[in-house]
Structure formats: structure tokens, C-alpha cells
C-alpha positions as a Markdown table, in Angstrom:
| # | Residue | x | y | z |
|---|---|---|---|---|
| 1 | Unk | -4.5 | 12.5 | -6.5 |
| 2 | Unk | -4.2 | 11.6 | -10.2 |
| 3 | Unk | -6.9 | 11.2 | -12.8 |
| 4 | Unk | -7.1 | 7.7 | -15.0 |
| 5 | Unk | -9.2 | 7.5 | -17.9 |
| 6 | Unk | -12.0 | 5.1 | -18.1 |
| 7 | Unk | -14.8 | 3.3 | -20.3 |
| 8 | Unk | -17.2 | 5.5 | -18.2 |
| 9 | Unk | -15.0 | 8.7 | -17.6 |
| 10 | Unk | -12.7 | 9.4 | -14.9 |
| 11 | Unk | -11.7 | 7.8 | -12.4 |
| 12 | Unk | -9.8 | 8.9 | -9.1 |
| 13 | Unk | -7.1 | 6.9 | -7.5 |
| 14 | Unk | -6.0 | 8.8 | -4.4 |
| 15 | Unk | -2.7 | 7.8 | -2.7 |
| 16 | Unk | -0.5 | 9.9 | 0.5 |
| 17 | Unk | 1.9 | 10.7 | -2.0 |
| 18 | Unk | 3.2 | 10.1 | -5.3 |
| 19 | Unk | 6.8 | 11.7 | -6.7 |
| 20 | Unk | 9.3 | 10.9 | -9.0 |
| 21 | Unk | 7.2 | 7.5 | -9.9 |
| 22 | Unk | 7.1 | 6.9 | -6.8 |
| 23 | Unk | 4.2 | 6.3 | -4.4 |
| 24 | Unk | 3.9 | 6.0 | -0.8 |
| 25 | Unk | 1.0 | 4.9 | 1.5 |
| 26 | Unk | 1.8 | 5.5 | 5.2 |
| 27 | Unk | -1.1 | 3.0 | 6.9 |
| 28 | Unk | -2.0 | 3.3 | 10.7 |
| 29 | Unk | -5.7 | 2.8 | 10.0 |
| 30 | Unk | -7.4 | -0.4 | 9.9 |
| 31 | Unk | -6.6 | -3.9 | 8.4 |
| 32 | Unk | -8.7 | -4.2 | 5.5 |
| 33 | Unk | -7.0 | -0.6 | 4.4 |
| 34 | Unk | -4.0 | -2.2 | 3.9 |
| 35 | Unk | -4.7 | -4.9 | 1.9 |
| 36 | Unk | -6.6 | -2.5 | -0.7 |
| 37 | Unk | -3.2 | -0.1 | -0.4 |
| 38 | Unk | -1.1 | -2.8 | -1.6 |
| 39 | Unk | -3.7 | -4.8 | -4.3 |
| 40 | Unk | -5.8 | -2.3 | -5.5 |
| 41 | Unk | -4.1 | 1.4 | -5.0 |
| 42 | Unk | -0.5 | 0.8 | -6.0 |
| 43 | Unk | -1.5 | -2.1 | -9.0 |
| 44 | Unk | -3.7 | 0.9 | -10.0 |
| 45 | Unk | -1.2 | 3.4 | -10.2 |
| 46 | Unk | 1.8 | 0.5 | -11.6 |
| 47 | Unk | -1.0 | -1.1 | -14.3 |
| 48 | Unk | -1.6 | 2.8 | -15.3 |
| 49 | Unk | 2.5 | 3.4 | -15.7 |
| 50 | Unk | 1.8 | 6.4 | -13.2 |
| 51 | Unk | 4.7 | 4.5 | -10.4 |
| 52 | Unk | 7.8 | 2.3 | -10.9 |
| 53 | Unk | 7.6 | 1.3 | -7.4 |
| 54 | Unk | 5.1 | 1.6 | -4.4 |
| 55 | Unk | 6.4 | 1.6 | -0.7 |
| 56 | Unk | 3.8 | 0.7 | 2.2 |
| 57 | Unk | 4.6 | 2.3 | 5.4 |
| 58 | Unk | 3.4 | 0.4 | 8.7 |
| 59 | Unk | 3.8 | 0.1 | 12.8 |
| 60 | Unk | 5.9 | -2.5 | 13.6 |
| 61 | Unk | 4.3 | -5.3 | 16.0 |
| 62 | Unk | 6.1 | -3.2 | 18.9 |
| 63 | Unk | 4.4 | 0.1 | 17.9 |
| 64 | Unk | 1.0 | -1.7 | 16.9 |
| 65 | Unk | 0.9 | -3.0 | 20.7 |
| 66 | Unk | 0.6 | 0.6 | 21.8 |
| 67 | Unk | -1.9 | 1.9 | 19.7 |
| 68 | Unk | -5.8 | 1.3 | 19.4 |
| 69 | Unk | -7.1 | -2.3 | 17.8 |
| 70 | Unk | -7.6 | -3.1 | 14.4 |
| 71 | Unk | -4.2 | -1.6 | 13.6 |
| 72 | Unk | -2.5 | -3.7 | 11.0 |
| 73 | Unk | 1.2 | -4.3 | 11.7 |
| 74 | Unk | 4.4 | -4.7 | 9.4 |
| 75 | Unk | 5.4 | -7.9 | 10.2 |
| 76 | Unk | 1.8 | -10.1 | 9.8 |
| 77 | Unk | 1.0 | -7.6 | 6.7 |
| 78 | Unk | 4.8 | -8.8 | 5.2 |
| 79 | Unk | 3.5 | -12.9 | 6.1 |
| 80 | Unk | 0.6 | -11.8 | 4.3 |
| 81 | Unk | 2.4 | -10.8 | 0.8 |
| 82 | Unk | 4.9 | -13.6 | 1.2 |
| 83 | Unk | 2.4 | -16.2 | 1.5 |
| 84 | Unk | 0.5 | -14.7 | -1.4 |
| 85 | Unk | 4.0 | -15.9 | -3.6 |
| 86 | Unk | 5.9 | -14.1 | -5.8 |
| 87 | Unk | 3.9 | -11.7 | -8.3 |
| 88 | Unk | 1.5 | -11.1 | -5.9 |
| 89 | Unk | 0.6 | -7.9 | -5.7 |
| 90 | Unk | 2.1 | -7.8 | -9.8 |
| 91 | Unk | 4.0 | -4.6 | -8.9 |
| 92 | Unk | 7.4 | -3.5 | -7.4 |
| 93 | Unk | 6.7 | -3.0 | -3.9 |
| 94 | Unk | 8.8 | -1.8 | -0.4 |
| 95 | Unk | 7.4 | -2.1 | 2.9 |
| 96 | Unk | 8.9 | -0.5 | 5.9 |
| 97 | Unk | 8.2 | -1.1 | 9.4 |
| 98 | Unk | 8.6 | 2.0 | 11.7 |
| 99 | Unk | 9.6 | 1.3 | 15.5 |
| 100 | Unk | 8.4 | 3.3 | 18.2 |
């Protein structure tokens, strides 16, 4: 977890890990988790020059079909940033799609 100043004090940002500039969100949870992973926590951590890069682990369809519902997969969640154009989200960002 890191700590940001703010106007009204502190405010927490928590991410799965952060090193070397680096942070990492490894997402199995619901959809609307994802979408707040990639516009709100890594922007956070890139607008705040905490990260260089932020990497967004996710099921791939094939792994997604196996698990419970409401599990966002790698390759709709990619559509979803490539449709969004390029700067958006306005940070350097990897996304990796794990098999089962």
C-alpha cells in the first residue's frame, strides 16, 4: 500500500504489488474491478510518479469458462482498452492472459 498526499490528507491507493516502479494487479474478481484496476488504480499510482508501468493480470476466455460468473476475461477486457483508443488509460500498461 502507498500513501499520496492530498488537499484533505492522505489518501490510500492499495495495489497486489508494487516493486521496482512497477505495479501488478492479478484480477479474478468481478468485472467492474477491472475496469477501476486499469483507470483509476494504476493512473493513480503513474499520475503520482509512484510506477513507470502497470501490468494487469487476467483469465483467459478458456480459464474464465471454468470459473464462477462475473469473472472478467483477458481477451473482452483487452477489446475493452483497444476500443477506448490510444491514451486511454494515459499510462504505460501490460496485460497478460493466463491459460489454464
Amino acid at each position: 500500500m502507498r500513501l499520496t498526499p492530498t488537499s484533505t490528507g492522505w489518501n490510500t491507493c492499495q495495489t497486489d504489488f508494487v516493486k521496482d516502479r512497477v505495479a501488478i494487479e492479478v484480477q479474478f474478481g468481478k468485472y467492474a474491478f477491472v475496469a477501476y484496476d486499469l483507470f483509476v488504480k494504476h493512473l493513480a499510482f503513474f499520475v503520482s510518479d509512484q510506477i513507470d508501468v502497470g501490468i494487469e493480470i487476467l483469465p483467459m476466455k478458456s480459464l474464465q469458462s471454468q470459473m464462477s460468473s462475473g469473472v472478467p476475461y483477458f481477451e473482452g477486457e483487452f477489446y475493452n482498452v483497444i476500443r477506448q483508443g490510444r491514451g486511454v488509460p494515459a499510462v504505460p500498461l501490460v496485460m497478460v492472459g493466463i491459460e489454464p
